[in-house]
PDB file of N, CA, C and O in Angstrom:
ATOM      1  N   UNK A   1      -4.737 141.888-112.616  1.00  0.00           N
ATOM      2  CA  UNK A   1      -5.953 142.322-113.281  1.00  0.00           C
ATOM      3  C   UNK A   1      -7.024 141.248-113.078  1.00  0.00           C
ATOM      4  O   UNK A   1      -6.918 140.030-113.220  1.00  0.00           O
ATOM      5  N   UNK A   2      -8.198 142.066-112.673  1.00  0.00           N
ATOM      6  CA  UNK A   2      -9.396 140.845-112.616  1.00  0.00           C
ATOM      7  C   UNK A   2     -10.308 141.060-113.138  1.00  0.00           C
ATOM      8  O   UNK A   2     -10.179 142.175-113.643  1.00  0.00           O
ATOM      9  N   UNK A   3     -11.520 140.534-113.421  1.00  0.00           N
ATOM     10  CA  UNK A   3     -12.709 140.897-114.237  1.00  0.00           C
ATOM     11  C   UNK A   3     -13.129 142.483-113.596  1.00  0.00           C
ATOM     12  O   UNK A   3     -12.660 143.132-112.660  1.00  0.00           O
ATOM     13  N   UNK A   4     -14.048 142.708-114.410  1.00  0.00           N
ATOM     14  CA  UNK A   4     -14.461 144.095-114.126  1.00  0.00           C
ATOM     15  C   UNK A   4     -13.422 145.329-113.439  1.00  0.00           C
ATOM     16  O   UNK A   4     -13.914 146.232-112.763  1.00  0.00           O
ATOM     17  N   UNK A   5     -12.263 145.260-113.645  1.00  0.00           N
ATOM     18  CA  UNK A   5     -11.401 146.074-113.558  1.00  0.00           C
ATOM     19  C   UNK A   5     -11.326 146.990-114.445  1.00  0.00           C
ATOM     20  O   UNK A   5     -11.084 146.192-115.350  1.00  0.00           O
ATOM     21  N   UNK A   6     -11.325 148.066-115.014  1.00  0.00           N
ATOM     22  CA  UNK A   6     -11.168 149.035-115.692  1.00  0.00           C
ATOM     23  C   UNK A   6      -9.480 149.606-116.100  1.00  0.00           C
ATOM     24  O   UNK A   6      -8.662 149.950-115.247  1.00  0.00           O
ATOM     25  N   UNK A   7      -9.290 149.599-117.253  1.00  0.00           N
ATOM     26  CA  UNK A   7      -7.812 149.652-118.001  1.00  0.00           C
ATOM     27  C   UNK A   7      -8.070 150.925-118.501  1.00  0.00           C
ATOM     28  O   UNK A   7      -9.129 151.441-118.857  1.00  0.00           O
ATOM     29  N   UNK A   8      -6.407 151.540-118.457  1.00  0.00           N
ATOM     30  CA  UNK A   8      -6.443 152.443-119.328  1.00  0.00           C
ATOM     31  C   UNK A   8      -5.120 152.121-120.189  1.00  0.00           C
ATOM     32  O   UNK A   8      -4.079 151.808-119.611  1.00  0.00           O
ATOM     33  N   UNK A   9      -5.172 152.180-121.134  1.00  0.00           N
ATOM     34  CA  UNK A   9      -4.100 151.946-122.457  1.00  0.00           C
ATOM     35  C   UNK A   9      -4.129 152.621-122.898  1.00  0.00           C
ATOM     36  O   UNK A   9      -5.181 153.154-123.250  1.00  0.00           O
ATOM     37  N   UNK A  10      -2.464 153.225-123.285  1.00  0.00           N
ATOM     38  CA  UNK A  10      -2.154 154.179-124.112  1.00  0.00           C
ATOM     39  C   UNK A  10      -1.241 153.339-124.552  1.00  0.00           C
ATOM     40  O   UNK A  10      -1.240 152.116-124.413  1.00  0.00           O
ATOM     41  N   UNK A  11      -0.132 154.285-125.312  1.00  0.00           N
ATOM     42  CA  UNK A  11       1.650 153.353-126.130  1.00  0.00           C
ATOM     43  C   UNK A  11       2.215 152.986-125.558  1.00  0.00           C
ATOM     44  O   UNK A  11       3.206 152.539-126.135  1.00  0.00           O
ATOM     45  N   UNK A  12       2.219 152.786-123.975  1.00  0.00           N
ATOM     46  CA  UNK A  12       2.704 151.959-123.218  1.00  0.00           C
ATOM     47  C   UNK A  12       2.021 150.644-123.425  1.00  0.00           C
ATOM     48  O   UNK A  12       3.040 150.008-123.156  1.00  0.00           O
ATOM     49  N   UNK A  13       1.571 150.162-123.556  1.00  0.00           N
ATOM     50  CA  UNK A  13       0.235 149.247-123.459  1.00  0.00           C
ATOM     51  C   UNK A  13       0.734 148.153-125.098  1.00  0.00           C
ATOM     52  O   UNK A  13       0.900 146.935-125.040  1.00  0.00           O
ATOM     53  N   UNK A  14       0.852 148.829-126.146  1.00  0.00           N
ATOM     54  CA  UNK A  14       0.682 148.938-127.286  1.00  0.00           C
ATOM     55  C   UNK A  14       0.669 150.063-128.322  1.00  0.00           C
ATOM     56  O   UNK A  14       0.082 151.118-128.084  1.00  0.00           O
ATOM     57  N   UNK A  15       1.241 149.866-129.339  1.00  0.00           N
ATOM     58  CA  UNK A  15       1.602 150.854-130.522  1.00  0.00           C
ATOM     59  C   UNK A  15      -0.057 151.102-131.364  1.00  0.00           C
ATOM     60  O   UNK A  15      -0.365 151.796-132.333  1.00  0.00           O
ATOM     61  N   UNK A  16      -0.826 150.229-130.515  1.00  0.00           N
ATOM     62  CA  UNK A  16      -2.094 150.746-131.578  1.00  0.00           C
ATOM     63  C   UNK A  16      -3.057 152.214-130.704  1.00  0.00           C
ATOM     64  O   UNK A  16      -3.896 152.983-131.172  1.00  0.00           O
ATOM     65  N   UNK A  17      -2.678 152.150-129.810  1.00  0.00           N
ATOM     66  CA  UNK A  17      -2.858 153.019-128.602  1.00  0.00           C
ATOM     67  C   UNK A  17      -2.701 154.140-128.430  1.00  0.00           C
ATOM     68  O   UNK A  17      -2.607 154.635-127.307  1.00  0.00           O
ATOM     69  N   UNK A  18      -2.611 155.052-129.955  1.00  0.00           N
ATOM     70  CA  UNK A  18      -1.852 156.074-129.949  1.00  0.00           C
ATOM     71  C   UNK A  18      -3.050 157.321-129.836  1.00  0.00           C
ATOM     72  O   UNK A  18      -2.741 158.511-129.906  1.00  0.00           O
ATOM     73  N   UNK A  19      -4.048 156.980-129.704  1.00  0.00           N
ATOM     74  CA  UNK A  19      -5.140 157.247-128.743  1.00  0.00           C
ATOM     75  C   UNK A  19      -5.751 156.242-127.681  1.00  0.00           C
ATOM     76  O   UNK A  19      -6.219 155.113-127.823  1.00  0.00           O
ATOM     77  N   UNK A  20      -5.579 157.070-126.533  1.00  0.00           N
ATOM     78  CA  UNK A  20      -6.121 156.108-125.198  1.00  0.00           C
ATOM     79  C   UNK A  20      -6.753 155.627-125.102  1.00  0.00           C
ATOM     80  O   UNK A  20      -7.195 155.876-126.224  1.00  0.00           O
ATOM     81  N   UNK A  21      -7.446 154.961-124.718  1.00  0.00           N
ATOM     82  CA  UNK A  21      -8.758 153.856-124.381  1.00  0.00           C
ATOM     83  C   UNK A  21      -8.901 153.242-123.140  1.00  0.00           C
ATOM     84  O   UNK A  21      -8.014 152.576-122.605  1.00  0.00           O
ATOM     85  N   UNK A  22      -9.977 153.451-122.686  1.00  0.00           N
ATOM     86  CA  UNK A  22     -10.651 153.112-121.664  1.00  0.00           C
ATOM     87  C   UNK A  22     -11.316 151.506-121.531  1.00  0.00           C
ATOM     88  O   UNK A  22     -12.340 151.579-122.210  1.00  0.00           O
ATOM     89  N   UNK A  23     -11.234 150.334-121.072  1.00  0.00           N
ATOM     90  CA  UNK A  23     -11.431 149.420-121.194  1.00  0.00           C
ATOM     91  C   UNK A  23     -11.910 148.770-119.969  1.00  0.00           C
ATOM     92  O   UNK A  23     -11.394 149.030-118.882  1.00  0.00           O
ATOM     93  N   UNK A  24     -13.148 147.701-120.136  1.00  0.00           N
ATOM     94  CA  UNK A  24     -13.343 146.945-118.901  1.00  0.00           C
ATOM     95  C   UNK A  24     -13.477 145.623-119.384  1.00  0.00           C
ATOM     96  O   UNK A  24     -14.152 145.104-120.273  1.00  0.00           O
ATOM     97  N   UNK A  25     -12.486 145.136-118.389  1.00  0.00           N
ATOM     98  CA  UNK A  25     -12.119 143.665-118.642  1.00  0.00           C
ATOM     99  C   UNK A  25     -13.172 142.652-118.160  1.00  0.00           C
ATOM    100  O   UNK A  25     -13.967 142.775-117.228  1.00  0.00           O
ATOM    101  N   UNK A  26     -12.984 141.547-119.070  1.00  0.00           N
ATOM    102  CA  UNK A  26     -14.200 140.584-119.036  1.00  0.00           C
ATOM    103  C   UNK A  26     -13.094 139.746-118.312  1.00  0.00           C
ATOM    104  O   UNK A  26     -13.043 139.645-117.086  1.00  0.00           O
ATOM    105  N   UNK A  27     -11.903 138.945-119.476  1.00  0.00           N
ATOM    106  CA  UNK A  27     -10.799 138.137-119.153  1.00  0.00           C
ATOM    107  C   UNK A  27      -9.674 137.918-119.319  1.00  0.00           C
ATOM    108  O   UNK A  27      -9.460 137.810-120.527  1.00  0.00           O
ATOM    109  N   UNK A  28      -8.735 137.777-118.689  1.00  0.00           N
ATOM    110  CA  UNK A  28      -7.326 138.095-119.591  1.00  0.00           C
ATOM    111  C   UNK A  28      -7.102 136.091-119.623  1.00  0.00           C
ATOM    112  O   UNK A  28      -6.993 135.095-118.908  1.00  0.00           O
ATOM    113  N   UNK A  29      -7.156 136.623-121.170  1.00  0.00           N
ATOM    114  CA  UNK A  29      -7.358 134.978-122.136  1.00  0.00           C
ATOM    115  C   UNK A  29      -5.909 134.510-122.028  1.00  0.00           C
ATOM    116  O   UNK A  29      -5.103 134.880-122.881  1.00  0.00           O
ATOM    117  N   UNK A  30      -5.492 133.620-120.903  1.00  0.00           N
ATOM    118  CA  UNK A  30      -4.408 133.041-120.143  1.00  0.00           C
ATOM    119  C   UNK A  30      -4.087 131.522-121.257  1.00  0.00           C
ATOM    120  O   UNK A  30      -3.171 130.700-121.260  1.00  0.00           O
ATOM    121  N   UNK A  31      -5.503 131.705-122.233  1.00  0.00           N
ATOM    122  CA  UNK A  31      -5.563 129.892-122.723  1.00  0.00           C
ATOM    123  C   UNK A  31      -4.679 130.535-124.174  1.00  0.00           C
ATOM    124  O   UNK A  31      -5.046 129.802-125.093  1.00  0.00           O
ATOM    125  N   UNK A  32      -4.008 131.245-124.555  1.00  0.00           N
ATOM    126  CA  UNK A  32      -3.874 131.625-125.473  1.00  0.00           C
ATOM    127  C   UNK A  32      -2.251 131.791-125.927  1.00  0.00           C
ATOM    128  O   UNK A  32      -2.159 132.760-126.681  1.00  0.00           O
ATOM    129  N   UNK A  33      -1.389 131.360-125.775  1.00  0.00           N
ATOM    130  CA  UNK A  33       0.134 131.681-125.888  1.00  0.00           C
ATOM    131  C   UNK A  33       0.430 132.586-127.065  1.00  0.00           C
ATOM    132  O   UNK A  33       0.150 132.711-128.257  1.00  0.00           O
ATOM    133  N   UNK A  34       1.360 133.322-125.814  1.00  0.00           N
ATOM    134  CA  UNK A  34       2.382 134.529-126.395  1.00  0.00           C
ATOM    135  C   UNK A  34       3.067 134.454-126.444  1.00  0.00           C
ATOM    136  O   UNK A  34       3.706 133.408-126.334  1.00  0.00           O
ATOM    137  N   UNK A  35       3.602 135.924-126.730  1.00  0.00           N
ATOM    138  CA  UNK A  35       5.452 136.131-126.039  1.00  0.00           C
ATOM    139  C   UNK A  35       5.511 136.558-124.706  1.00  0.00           C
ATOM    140  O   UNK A  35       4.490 137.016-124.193  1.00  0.00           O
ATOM    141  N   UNK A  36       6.805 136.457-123.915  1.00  0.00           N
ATOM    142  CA  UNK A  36       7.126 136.868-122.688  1.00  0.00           C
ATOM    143  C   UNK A  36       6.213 137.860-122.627  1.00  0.00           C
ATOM    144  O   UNK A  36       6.150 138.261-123.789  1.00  0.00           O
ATOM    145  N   UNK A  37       5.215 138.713-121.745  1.00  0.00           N
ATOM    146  CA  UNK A  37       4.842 139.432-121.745  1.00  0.00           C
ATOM    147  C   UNK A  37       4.147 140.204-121.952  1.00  0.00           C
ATOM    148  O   UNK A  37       4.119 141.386-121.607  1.00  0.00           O
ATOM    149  N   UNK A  38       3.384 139.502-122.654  1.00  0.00           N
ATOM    150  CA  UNK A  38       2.423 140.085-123.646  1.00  0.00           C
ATOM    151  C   UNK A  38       0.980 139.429-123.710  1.00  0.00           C
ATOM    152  O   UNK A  38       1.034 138.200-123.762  1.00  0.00           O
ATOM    153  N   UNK A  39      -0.316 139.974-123.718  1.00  0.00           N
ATOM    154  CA  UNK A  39      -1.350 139.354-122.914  1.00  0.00           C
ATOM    155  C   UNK A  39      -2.280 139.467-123.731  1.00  0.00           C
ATOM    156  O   UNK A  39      -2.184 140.512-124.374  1.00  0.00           O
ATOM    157  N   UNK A  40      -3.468 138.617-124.088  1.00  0.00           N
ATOM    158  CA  UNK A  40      -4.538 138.744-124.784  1.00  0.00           C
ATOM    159  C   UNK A  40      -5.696 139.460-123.511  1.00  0.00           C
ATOM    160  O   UNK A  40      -5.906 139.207-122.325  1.00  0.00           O
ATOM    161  N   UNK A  41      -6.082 140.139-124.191  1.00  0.00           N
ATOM    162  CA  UNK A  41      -7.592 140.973-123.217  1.00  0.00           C
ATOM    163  C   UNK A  41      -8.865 140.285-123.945  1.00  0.00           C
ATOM    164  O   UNK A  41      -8.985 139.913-125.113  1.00  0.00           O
ATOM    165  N   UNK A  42      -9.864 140.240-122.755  1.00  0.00           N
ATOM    166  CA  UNK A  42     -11.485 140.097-123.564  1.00  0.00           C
ATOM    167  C   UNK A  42     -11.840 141.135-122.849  1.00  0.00           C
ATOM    168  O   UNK A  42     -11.517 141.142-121.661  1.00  0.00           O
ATOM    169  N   UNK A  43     -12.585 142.254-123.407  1.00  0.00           N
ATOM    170  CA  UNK A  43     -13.416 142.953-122.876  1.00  0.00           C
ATOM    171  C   UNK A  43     -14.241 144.094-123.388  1.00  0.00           C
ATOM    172  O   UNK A  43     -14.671 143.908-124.526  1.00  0.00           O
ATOM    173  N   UNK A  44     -14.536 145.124-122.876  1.00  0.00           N
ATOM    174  CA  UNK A  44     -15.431 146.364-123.758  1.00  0.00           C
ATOM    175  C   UNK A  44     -14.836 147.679-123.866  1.00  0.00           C
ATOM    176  O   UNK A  44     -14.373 148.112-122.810  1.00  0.00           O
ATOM    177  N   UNK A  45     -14.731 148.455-124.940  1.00  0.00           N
ATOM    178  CA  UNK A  45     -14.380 149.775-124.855  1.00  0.00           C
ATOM    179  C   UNK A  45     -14.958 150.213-124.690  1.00  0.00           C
ATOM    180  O   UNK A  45     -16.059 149.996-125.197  1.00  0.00           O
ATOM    181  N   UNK A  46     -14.738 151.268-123.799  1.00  0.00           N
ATOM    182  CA  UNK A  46     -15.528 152.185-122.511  1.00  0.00           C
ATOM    183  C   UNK A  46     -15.503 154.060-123.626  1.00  0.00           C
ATOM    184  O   UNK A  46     -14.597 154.536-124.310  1.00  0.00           O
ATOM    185  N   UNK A  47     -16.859 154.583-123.328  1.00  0.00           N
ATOM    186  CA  UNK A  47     -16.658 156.069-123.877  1.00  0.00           C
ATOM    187  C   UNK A  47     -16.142 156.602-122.791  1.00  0.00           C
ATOM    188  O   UNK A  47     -15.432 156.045-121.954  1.00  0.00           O
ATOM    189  N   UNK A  48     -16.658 158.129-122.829  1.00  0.00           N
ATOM    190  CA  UNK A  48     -16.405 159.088-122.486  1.00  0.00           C
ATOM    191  C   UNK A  48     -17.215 159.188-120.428  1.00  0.00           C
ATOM    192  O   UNK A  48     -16.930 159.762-119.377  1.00  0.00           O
ATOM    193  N   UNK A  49     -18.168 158.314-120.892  1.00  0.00           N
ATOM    194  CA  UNK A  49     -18.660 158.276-119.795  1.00  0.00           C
ATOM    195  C   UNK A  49     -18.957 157.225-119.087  1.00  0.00           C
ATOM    196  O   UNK A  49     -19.892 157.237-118.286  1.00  0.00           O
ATOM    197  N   UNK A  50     -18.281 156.296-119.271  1.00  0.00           N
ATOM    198  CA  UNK A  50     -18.412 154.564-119.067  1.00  0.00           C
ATOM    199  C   UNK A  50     -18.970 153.912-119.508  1.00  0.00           C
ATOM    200  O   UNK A  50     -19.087 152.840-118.914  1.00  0.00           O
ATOM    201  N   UNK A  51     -19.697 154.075-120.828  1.00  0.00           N
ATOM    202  CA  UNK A  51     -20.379 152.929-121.194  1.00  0.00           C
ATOM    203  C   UNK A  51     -20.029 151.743-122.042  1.00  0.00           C
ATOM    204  O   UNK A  51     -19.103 151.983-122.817  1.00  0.00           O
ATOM    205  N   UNK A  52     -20.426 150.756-122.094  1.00  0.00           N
ATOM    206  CA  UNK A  52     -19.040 150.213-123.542  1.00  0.00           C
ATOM    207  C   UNK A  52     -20.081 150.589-125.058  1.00  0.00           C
ATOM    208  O   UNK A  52     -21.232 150.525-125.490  1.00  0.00           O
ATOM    209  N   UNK A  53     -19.160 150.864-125.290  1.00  0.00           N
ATOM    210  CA  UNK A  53     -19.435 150.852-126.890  1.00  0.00           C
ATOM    211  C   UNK A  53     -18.904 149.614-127.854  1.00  0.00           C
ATOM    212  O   UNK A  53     -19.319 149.296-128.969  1.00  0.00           O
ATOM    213  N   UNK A  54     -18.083 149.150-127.234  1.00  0.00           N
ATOM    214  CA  UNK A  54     -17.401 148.171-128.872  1.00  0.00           C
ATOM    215  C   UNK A  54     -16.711 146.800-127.580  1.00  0.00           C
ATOM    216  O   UNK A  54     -15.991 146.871-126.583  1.00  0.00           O
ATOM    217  N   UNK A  55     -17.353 145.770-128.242  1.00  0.00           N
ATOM    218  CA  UNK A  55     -16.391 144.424-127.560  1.00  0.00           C
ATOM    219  C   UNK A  55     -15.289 143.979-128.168  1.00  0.00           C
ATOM    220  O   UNK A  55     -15.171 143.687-129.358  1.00  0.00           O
ATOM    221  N   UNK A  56     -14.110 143.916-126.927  1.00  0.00           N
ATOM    222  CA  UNK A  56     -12.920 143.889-128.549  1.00  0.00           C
ATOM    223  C   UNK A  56     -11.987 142.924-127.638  1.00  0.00           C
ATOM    224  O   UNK A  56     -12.081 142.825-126.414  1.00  0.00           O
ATOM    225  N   UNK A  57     -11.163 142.303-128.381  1.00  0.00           N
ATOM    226  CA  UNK A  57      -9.969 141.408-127.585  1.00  0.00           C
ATOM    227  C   UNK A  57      -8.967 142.122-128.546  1.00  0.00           C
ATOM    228  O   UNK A  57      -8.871 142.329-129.755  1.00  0.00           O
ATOM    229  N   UNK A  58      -8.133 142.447-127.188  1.00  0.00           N
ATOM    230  CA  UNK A  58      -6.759 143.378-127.750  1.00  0.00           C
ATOM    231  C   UNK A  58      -5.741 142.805-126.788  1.00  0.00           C
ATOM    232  O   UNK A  58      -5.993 142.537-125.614  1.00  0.00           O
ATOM    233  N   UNK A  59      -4.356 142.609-127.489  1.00  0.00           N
ATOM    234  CA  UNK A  59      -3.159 142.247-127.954  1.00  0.00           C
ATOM    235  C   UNK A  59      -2.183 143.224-126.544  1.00  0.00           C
ATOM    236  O   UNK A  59      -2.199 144.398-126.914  1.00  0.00           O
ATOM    237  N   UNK A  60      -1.711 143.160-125.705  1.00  0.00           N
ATOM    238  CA  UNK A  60      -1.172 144.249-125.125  1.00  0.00           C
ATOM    239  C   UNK A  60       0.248 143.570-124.786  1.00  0.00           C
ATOM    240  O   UNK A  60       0.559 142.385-124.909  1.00  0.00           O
ATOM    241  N   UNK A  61       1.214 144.919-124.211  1.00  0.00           N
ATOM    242  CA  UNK A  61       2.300 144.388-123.033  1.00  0.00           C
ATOM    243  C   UNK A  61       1.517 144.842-121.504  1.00  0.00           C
ATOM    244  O   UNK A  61       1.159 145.990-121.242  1.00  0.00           O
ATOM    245  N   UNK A  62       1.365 143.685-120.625  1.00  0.00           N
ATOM    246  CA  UNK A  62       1.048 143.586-119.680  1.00  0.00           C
ATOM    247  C   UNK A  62       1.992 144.847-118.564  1.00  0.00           C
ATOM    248  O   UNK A  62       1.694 145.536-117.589  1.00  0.00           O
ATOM    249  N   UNK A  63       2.624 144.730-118.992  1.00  0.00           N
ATOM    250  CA  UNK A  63       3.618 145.911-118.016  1.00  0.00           C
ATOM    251  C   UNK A  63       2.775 147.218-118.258  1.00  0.00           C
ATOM    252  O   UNK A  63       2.091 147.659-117.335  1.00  0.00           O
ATOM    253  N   UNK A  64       2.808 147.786-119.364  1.00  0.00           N
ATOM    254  CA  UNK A  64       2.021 148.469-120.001  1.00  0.00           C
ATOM    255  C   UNK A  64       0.790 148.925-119.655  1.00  0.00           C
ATOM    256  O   UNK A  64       0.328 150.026-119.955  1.00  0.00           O
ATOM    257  N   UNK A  65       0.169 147.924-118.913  1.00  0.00           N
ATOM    258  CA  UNK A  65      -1.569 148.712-118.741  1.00  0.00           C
ATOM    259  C   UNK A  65      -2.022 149.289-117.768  1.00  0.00           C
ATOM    260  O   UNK A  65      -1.679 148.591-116.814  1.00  0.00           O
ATOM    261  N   UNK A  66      -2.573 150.119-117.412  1.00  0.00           N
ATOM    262  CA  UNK A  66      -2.998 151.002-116.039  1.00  0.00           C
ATOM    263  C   UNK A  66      -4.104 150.161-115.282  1.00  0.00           C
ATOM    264  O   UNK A  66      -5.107 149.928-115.956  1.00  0.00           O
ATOM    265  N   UNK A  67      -4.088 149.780-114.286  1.00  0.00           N
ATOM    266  CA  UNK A  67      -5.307 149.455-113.962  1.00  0.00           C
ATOM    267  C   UNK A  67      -5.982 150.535-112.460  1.00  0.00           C
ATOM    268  O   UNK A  67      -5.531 150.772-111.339  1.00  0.00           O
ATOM    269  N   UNK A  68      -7.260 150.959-113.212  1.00  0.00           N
ATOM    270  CA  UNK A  68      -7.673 152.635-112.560  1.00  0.00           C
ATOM    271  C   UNK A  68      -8.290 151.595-111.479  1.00  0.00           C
ATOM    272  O   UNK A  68      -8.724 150.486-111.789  1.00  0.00           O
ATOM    273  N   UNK A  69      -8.262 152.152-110.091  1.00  0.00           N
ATOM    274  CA  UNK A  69      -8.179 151.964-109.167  1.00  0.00           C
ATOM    275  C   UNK A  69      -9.129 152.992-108.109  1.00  0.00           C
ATOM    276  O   UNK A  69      -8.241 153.416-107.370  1.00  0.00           O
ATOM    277  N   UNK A  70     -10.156 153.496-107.724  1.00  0.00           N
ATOM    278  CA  UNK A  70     -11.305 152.997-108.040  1.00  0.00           C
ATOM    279  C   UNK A  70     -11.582 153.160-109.736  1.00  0.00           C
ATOM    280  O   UNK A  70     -10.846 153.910-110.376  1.00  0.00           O
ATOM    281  N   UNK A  71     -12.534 152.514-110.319  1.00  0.00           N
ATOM    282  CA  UNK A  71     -12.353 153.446-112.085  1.00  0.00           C
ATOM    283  C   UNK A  71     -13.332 154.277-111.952  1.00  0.00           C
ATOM    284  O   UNK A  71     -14.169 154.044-111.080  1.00  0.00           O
ATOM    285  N   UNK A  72     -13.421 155.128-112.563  1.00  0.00           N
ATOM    286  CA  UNK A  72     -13.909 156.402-112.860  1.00  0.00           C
ATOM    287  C   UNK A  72     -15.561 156.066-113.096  1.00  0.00           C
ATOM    288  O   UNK A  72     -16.113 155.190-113.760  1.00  0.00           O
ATOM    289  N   UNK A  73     -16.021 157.011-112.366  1.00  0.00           N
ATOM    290  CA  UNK A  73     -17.231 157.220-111.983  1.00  0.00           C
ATOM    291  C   UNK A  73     -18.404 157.308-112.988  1.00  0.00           C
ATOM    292  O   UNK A  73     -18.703 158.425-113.411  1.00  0.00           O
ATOM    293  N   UNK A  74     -19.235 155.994-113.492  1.00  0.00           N
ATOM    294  CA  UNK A  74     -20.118 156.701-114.819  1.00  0.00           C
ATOM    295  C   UNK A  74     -20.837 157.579-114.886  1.00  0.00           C
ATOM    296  O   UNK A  74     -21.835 157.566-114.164  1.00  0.00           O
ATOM    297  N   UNK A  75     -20.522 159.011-116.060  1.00  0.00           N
ATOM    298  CA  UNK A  75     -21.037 160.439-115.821  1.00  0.00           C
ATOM    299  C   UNK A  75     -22.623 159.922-116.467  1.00  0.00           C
ATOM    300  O   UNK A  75     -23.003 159.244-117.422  1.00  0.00           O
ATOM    301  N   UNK A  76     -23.134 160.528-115.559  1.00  0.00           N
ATOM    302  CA  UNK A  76     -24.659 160.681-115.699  1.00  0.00           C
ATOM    303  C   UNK A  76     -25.239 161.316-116.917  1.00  0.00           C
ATOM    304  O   UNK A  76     -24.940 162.495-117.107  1.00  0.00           O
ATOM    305  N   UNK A  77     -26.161 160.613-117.923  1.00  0.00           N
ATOM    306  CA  UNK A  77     -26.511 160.710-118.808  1.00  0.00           C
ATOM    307  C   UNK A  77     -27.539 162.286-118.673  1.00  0.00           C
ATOM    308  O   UNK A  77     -28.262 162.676-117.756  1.00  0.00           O
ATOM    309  N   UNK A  78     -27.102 163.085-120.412  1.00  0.00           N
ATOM    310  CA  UNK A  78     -27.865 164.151-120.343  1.00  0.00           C
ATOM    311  C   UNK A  78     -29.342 163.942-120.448  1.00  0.00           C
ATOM    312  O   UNK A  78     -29.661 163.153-121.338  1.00  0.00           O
ATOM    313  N   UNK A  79     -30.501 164.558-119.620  1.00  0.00           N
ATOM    314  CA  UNK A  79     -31.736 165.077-120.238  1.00  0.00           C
ATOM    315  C   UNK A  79     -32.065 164.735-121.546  1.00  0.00           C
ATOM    316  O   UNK A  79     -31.305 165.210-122.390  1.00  0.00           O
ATOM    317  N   UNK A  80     -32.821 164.167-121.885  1.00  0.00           N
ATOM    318  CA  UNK A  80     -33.210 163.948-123.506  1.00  0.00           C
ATOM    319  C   UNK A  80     -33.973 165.255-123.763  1.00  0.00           C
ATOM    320  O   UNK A  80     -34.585 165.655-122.773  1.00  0.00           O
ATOM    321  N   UNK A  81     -34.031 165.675-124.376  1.00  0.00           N
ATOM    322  CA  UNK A  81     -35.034 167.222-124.859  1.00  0.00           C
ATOM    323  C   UNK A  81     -36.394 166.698-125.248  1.00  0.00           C
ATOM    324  O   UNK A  81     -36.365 165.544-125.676  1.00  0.00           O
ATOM    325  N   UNK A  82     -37.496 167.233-125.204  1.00  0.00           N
ATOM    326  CA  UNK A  82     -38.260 167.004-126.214  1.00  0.00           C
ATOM    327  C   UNK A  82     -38.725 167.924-126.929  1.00  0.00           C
ATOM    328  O   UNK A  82     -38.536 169.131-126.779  1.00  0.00           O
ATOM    329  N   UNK A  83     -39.430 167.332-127.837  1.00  0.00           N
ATOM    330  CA  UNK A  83     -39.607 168.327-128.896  1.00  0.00           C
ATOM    331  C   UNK A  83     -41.023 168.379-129.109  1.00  0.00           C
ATOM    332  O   UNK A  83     -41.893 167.521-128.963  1.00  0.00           O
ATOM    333  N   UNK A  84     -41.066 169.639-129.507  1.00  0.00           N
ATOM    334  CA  UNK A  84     -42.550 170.280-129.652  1.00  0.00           C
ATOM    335  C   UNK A  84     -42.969 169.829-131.123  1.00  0.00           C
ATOM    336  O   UNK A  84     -42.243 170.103-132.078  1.00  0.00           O
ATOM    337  N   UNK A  85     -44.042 169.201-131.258  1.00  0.00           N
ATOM    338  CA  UNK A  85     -44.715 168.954-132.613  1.00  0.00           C
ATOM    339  C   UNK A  85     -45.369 170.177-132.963  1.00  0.00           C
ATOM    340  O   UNK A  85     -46.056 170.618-132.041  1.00  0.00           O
ATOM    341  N   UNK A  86     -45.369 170.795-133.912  1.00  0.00           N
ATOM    342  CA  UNK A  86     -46.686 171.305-134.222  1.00  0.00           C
ATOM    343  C   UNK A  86     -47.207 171.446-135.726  1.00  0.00           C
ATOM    344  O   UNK A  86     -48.335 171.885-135.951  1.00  0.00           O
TER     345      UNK A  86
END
């Protein structure tokens, strides 16, 4: 895993995972001791359409994480509407 790589975590990953998440990695925090296996993340949770929404450092099993390969394409933002005053 390297910076700007894109993760996907589910309960493989971790038991908090029990909805998926989309993630792009800043760093995997190597300065930090674990257990066998198990990895600190820095990075952003990704929506629906790539954007990050939330900066989070999460707890994983490294075996566990997907890394999307190209990652998924950011869907193009809708049209804003406007609106008629009157």
């Amino acid at each position: 895993m390297k910076a700007g790589d894109v993760l996907h975590l589910t309960l493989a990953a971790s038991v908090q995972f029990i909805e998926p998440v989309m993630f792009r990695l800043i760093k995997d925090r190597d300065d930090l001791h674990t257990y066998h296996g198990w990895v600190w993340l820095d990075g952003y949770e990704l929506n629906e359409r790539g954007e990050a929404v939330a900066r989070r450092e999460l707890y994983v099993i490294r075996e566990g994480v997907r890394v999307m390969n190209p990652p998924p394409a950011p869907q193009p933002r809708s049209p804003k509407r406007q609106t008629s005053r009157r």
